[in-house]
DRENDO-53804 format. One line per 10 residues: number of its first residue (from 0); their letters; for each residue x, y, z of C-alpha. Coordinates in Angstrom, 1 decimal. Layout:
<rs>
NUM = A = X:Y:Z ~ ...
</rs>
This chain:
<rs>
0 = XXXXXXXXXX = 4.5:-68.1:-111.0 ~ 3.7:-67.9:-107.3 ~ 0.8:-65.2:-106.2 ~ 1.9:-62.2:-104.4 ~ 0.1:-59.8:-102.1 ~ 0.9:-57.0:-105.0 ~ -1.0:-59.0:-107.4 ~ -3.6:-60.2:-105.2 ~ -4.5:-56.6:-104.5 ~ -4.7:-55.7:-108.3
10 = XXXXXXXXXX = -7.0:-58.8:-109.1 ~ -10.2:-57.7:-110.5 ~ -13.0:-60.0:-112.3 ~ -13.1:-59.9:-116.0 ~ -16.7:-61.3:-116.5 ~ -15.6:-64.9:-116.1 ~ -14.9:-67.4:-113.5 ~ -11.0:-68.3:-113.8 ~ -8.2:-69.6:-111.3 ~ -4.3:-68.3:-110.7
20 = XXXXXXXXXX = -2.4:-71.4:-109.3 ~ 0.1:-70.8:-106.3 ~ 2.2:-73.3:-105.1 ~ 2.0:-76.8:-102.9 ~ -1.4:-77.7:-104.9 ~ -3.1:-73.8:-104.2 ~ -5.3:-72.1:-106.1 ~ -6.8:-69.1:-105.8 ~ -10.6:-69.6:-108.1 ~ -11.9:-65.7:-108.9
30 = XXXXXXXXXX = -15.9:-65.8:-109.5 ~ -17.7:-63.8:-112.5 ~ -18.4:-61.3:-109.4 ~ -15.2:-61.0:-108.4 ~ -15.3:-63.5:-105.0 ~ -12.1:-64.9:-104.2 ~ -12.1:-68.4:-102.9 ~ -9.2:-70.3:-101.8 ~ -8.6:-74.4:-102.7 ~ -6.1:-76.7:-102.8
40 = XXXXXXXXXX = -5.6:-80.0:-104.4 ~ -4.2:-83.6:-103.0 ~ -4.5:-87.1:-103.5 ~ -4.4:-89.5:-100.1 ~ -1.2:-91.6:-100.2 ~ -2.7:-95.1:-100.4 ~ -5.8:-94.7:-100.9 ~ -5.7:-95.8:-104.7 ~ -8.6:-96.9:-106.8 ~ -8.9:-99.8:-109.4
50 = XXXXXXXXXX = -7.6:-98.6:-112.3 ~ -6.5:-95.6:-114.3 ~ -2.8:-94.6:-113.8 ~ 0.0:-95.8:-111.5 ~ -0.4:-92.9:-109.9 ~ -4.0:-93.1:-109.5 ~ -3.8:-96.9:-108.5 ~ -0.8:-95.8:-105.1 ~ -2.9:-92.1:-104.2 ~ -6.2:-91.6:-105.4
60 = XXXXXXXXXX = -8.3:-89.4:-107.3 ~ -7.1:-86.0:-107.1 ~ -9.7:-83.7:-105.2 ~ -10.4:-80.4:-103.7 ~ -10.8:-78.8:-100.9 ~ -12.1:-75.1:-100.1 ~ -10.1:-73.7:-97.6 ~ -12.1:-70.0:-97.5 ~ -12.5:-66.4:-99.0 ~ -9.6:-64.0:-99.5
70 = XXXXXXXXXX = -9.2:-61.2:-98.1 ~ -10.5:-62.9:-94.9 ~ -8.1:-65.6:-95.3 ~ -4.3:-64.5:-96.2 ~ -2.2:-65.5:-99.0 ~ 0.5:-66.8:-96.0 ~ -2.5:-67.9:-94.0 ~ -3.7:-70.0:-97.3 ~ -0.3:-71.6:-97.7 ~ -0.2:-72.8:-94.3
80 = XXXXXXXXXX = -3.5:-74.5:-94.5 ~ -2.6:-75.8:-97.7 ~ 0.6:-77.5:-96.3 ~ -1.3:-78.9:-93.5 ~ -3.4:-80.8:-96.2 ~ -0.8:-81.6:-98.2 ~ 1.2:-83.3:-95.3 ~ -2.3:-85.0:-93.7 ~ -2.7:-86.3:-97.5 ~ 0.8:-87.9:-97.5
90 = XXXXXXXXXX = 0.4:-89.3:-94.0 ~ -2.6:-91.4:-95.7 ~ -5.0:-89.3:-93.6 ~ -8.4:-88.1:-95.4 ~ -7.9:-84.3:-95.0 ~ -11.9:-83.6:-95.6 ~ -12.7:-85.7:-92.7 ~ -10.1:-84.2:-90.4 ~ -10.7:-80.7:-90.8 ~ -14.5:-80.9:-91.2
100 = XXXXXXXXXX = -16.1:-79.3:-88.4 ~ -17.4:-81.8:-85.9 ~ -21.4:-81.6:-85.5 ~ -21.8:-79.8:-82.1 ~ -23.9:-81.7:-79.1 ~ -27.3:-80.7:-78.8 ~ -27.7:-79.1:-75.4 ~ -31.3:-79.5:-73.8 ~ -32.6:-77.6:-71.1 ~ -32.2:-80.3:-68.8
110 = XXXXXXXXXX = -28.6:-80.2:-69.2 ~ -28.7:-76.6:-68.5 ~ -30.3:-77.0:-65.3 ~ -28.1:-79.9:-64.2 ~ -25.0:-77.6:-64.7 ~ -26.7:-74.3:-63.4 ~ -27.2:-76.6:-60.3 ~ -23.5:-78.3:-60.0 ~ -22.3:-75.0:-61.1 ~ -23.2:-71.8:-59.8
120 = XXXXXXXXXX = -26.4:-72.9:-57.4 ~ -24.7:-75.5:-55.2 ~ -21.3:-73.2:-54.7 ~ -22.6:-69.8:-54.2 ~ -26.5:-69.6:-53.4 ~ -27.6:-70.6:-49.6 ~ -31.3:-71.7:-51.1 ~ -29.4:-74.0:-53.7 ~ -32.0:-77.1:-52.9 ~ -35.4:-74.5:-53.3
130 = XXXXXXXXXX = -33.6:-73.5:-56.7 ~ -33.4:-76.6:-57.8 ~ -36.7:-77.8:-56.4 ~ -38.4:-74.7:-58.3 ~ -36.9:-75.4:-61.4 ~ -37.6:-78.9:-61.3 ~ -41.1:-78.6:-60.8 ~ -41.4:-75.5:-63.5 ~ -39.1:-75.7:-65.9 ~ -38.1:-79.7:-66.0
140 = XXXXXXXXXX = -41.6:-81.2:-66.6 ~ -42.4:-78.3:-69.9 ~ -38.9:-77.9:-71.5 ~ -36.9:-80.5:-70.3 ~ -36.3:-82.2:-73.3 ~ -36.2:-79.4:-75.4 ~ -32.9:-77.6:-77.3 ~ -31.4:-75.0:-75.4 ~ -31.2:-72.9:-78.4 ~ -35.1:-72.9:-79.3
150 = XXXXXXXXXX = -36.4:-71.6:-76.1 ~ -37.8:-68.1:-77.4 ~ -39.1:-64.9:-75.4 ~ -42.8:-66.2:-75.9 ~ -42.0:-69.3:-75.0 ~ -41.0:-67.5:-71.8 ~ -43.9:-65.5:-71.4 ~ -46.6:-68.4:-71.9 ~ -45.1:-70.6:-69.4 ~ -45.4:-67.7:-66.3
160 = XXXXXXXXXX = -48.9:-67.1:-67.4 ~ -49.5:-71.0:-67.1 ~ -47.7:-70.8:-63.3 ~ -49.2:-67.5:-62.8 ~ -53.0:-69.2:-62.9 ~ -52.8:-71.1:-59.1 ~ -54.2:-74.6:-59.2 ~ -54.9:-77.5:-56.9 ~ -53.1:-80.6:-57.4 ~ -52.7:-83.7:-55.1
170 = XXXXXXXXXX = -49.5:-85.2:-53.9 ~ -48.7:-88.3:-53.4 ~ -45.9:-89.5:-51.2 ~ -44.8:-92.7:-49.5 ~ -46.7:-91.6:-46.7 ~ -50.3:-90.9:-48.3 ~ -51.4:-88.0:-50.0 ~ -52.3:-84.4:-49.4 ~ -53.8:-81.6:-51.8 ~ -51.9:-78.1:-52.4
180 = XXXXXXXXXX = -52.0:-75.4:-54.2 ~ -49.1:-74.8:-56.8 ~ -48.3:-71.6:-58.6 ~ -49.8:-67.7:-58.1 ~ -47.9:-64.0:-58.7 ~ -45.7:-65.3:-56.2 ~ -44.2:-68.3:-58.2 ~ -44.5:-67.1:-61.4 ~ -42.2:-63.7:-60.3 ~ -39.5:-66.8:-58.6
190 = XXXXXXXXXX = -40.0:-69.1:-61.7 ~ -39.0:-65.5:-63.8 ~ -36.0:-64.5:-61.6 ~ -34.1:-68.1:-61.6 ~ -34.8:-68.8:-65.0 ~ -33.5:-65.9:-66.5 ~ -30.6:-66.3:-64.4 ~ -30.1:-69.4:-65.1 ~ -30.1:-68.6:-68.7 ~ -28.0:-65.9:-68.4
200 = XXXXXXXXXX = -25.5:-68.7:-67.2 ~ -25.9:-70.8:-70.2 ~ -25.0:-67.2:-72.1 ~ -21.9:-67.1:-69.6 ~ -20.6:-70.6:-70.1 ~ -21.2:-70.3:-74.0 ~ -24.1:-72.8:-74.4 ~ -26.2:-69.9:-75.8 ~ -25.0:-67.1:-78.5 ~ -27.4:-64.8:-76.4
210 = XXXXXXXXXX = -29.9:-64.9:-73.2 ~ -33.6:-64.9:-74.6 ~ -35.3:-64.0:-71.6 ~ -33.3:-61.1:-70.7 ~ -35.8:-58.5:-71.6 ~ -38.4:-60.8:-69.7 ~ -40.3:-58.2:-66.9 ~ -42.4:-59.0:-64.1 ~ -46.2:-58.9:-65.2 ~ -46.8:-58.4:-61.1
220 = XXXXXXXXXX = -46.2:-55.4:-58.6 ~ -46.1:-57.6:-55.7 ~ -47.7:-56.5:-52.5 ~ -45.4:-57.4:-49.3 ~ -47.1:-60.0:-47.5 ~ -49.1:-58.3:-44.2 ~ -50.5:-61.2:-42.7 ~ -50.6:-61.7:-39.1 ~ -52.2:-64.4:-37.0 ~ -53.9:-63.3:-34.1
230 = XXXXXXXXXX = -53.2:-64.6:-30.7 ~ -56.3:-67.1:-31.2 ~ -54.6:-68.4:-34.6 ~ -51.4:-68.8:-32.9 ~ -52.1:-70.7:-30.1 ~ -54.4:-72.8:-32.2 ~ -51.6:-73.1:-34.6 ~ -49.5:-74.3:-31.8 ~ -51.8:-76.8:-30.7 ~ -52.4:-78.4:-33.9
240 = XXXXXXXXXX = -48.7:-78.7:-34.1 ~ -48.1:-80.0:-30.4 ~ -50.6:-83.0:-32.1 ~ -48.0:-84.0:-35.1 ~ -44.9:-86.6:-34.5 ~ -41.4:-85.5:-34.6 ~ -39.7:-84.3:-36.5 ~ -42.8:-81.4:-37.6 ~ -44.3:-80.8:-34.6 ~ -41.5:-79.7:-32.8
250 = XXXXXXXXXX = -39.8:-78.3:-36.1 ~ -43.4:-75.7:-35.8 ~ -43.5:-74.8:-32.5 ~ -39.7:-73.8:-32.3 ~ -40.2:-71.0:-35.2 ~ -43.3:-69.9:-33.8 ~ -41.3:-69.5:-30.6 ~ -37.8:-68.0:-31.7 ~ -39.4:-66.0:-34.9 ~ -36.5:-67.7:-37.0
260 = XXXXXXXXXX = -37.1:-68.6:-40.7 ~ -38.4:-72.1:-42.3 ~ -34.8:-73.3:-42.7 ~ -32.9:-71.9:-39.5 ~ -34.5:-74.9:-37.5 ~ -34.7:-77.4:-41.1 ~ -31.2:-77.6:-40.8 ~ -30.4:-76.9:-37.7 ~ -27.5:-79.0:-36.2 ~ -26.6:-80.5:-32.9
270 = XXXXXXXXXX = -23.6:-78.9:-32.1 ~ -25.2:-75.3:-32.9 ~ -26.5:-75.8:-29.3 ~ -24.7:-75.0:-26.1 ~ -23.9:-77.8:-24.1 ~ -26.7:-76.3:-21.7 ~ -29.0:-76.4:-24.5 ~ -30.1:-72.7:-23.8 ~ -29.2:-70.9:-27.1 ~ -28.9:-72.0:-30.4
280 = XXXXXXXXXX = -25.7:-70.4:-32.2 ~ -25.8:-70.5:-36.1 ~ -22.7:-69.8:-38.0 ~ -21.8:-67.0:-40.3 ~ -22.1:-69.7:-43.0 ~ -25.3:-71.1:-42.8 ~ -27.4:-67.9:-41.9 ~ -28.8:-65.3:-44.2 ~ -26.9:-62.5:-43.9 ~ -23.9:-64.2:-43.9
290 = XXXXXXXXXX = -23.0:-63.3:-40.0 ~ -23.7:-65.6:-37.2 ~ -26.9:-65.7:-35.2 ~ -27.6:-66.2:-31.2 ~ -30.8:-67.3:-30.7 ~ -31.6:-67.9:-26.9 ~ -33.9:-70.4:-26.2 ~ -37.1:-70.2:-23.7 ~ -37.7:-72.6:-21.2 ~ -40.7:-73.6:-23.6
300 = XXXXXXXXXX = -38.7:-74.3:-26.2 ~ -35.3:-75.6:-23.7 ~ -38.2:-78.3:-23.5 ~ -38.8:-79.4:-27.2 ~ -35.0:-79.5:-27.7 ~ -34.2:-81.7:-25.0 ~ -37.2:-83.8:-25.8 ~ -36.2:-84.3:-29.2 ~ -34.5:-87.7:-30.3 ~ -30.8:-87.9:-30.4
310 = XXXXXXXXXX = -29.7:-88.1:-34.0 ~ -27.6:-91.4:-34.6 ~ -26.5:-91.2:-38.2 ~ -25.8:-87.7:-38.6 ~ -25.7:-83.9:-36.7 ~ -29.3:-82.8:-38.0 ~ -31.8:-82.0:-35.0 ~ -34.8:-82.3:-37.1 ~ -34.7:-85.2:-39.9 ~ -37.0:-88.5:-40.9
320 = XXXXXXXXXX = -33.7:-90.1:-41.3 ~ -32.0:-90.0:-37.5 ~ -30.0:-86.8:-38.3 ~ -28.5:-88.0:-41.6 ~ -30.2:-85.2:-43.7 ~ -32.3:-82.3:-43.0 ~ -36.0:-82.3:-42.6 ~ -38.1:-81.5:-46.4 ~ -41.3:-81.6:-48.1 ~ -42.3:-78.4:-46.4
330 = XXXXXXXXXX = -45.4:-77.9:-48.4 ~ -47.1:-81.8:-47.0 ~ -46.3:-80.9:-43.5 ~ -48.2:-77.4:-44.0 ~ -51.0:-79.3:-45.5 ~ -51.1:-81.7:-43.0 ~ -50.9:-78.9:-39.9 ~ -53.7:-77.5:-42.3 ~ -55.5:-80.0:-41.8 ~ -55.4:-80.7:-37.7
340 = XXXXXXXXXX = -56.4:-77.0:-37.6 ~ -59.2:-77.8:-39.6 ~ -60.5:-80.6:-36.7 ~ -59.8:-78.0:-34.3 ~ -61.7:-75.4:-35.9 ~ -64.2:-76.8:-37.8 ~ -63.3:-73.9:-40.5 ~ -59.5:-73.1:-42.1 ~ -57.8:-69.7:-41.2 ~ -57.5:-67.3:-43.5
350 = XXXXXXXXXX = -54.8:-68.4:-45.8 ~ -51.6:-67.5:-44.3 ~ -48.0:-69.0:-44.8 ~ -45.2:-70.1:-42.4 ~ -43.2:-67.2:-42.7 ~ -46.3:-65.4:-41.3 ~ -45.5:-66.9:-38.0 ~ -42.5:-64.8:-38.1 ~ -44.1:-61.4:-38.5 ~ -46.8:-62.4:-36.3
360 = XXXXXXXXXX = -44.3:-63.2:-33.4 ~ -42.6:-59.4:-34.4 ~ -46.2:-57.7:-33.9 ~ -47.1:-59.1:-30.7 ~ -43.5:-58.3:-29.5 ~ -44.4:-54.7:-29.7 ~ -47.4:-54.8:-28.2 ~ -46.1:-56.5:-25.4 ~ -43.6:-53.3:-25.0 ~ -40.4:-54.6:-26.0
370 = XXXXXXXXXX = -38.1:-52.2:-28.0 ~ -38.3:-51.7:-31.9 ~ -34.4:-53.1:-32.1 ~ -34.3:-55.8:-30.3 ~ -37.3:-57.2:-32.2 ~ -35.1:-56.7:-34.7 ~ -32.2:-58.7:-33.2 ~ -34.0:-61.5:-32.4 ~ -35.4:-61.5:-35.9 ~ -31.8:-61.9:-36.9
380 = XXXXXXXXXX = -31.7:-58.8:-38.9 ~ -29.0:-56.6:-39.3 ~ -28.2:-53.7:-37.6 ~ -26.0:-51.1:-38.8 ~ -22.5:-49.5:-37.3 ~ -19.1:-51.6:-36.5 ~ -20.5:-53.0:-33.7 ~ -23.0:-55.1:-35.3 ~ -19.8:-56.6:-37.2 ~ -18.3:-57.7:-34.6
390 = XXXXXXXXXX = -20.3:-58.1:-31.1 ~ -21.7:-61.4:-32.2 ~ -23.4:-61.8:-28.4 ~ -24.8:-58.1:-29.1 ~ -28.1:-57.2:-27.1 ~ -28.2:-61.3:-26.2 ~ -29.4:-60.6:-22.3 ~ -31.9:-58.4:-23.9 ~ -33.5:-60.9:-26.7 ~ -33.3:-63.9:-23.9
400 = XXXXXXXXXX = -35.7:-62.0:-22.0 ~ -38.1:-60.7:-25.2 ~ -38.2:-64.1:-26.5 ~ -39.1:-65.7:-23.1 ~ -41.7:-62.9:-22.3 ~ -42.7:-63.9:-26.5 ~ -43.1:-67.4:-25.4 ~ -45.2:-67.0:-21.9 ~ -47.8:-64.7:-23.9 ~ -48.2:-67.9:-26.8
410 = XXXXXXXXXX = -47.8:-71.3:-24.4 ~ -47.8:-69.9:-20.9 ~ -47.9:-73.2:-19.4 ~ -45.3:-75.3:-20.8 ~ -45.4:-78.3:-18.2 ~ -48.9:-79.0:-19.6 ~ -48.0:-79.0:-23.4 ~ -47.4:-82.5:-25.2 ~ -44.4:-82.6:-27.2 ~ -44.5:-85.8:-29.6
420 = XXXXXXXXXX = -41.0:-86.8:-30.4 ~ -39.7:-90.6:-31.8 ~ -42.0:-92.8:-33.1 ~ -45.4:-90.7:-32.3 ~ -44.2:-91.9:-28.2 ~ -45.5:-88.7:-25.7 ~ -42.9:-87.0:-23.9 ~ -43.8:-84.5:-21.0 ~ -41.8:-82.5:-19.6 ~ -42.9:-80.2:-16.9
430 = XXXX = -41.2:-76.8:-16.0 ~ -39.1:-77.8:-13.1 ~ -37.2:-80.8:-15.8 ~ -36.4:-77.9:-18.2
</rs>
């Protein structure tokens, strides 16, 4: 007689293991303990052994299959599975390898940061490519080749301590070598924000039941950076730099004379420029607070950009490979102005970091008198009310005179400063030619 849902509810276990057949080859087997397990029988047309019955000989061996617990699994739910093996059977299909779960992939960590990168970084983060880099040279080289799923909270924790420790470590590139210094507070709090995130991801695309590091916190109140060069530093900055080949030379000089940041001019483009070369214009898209930036150009650094090689195989200003990609390897080309200050010197400045140009430019600004806001304009920041929506030339007479007044105080005679451009060749160009 067939099960019903009435009789199912009143089943109780009796102290024994026993079974209560169904219908279609389904059982219902009740444990001493009262679990109720749901199986069905079949034999898989054709596949007949030597042997035994006619039957046995065309189908098989009878056999089992569990198909799961009741109450959790229906007595209609059980029938439907058990007609789905009963007709894979009949088709001469093994229902045990059919419906056994496939072995999932193991995920590693590298192909969490490949996806993280095609993903999320590439479409929605401006610093994609310093993402990537700082995961490639944190995360990549220790966990790389590890399973997603056994990174563990102390796993976490050990590896910022190991990039919170600085350490020196030598580079070597096509074009020589150069020491640096990896890692600090710094690094450590960037290496904890874009993992985590990046975990968090692997939780949001299902590669991870839950994200480990969540709970991680920054071991470091970081202090703002307050570094700024004095007048000295800067213009012995800027002669170091007027000493280096395109494309870094100029690429230094023109942040310390517009105040922009490290990848404003990095990926600068030829047709950002007016066709009078005196401003650059950046678009909404490519600038940091997501609305386009003016920045008028000095006659100082007029002179760099018309000195600068025209690119042939792409629109980048500023690139090793004639404007087909962007200028990189920031960190050499630090160590290597580094180093020229050093000859100048005989002794390094205290350590201080490109974006310190920046903040430098904004403190001698004031001292020179010019107004609180239009530092802040020329610094690209944002100022608040409707009009800083939508007057895109807002306060631009006003920063073209700061930043030229900015750029007499640090090279006041540009007609005498050498500006090395393609191939290491020396291009000077006096005032009058700007």
């Amino acid at each position: 007689m067939p099960l019903t849902d009435t009789r199912l509810r009143a089943l109780r276990p009796n102290g024994s293991r026993y079974e209560l057949p169904d219908r279609d080859g389904l059982t219902l087997r009740v444990s001493q303990r009262g679990i109720m397990t749901w199986a069905v029988t079949f034999r898989v047309q054709g596949g007949g052994t030597v042997g035994g019955t006619r039957r046995d000989r065309l189908s098989g061996n009878k056999r089992r299959i569990t198909l799961g617990e009741y109450p959790l699994i229906s007595l209609a739910e059980a029938r439907e599975k058990a007609l789905a093996v009963r007709r894979l059977a009949r088709a001469g299909t093994d229902p045990v390898e059919t419906l056994r779960p496939k072995p999932k992939a193991v995920v590693r960590v590298h192909d969490l940061i490949e996806r993280y990168a095609t993903e999320h970084l590439r479409r929605n983060t401006r610093a994609a490519g310093d993402v990537e880099k700082l995961l490639a040279l944190h995360i990549a080289p220790r966990w790389g080749d590890r399973e997603l799923t056994s990174i563990t909270r102390t796993d976490f924790i050990t590896l910022l301590e190991e990039v919170r420790r600085p350490a020196e470590v030598t580079i070597k590139s096509k074009r020589g070598s150069y020491k640096t210094t990896r890692g600090g507070p710094g690094a450590a709090a960037e290496v904890r924000k874009w993992t985590r995130a990046m975990f968090q991801f692997g939780f949001d695309v299902e590669l991870l039941p839950d994200n480990p590091l969540a709970n991680v916190r920054n071991r470091d109140r970081l202090k703002p950076r307050d570094r700024v060069l004095s007048m000295e530093e800067l213009r012995t900055v800027w002669k170091a730099a007027s000493s280096m080949p395109y494309p870094w030379g100029p690429y230094f000089q023109l942040i310390m004379l517009t105040g922009d940041r490290r990848g404003e001019w990095a990926n600068a483009r030829i047709d950002w420029l007016t066709p009078d070369r005196s401003r650059l214009e950046i678009p909404a898209s490519e600038y940091k607070t997501g609305k386009p930036q003016v920045v008028p150009l000095s006659r100082q650094a007029r002179a760099i950009v018309e000195a600068l090689p025209a690119p042939e195989f792409g629109p980048y200003l500023l690139s090793s490979l004639a404007g087909a990609r962007p200028i990189s390897d920031f960190s050499g080309a630090k160590a290597k102005l580094d180093a020229l200050i050093m000859g100048e010197r005989e002794v390094a400045l205290t350590p201080w970091v490109v974006h310190d140009l920046r903040r430098s430019m904004a403190t001698h600004m004031e001292r020179l008198g010019i107004a609180p806001h239009i530092i802040e304009v020329c610094l690209g920041h944002t100022l608040k009310g409707i009009g800083a929506t939508y007057r895109h030339y807002s306060y631009l007479a006003e920063k073209t005179v700061a930043l030229q007044v900015w750029a007499d105080e640090l090279a006041p005679e540009p007609s005498q400063e050498t500006i090395k451009c393609d191939l290491g060749e020396e291009n000077v160009r006096d005032e009058e030619a700007a």
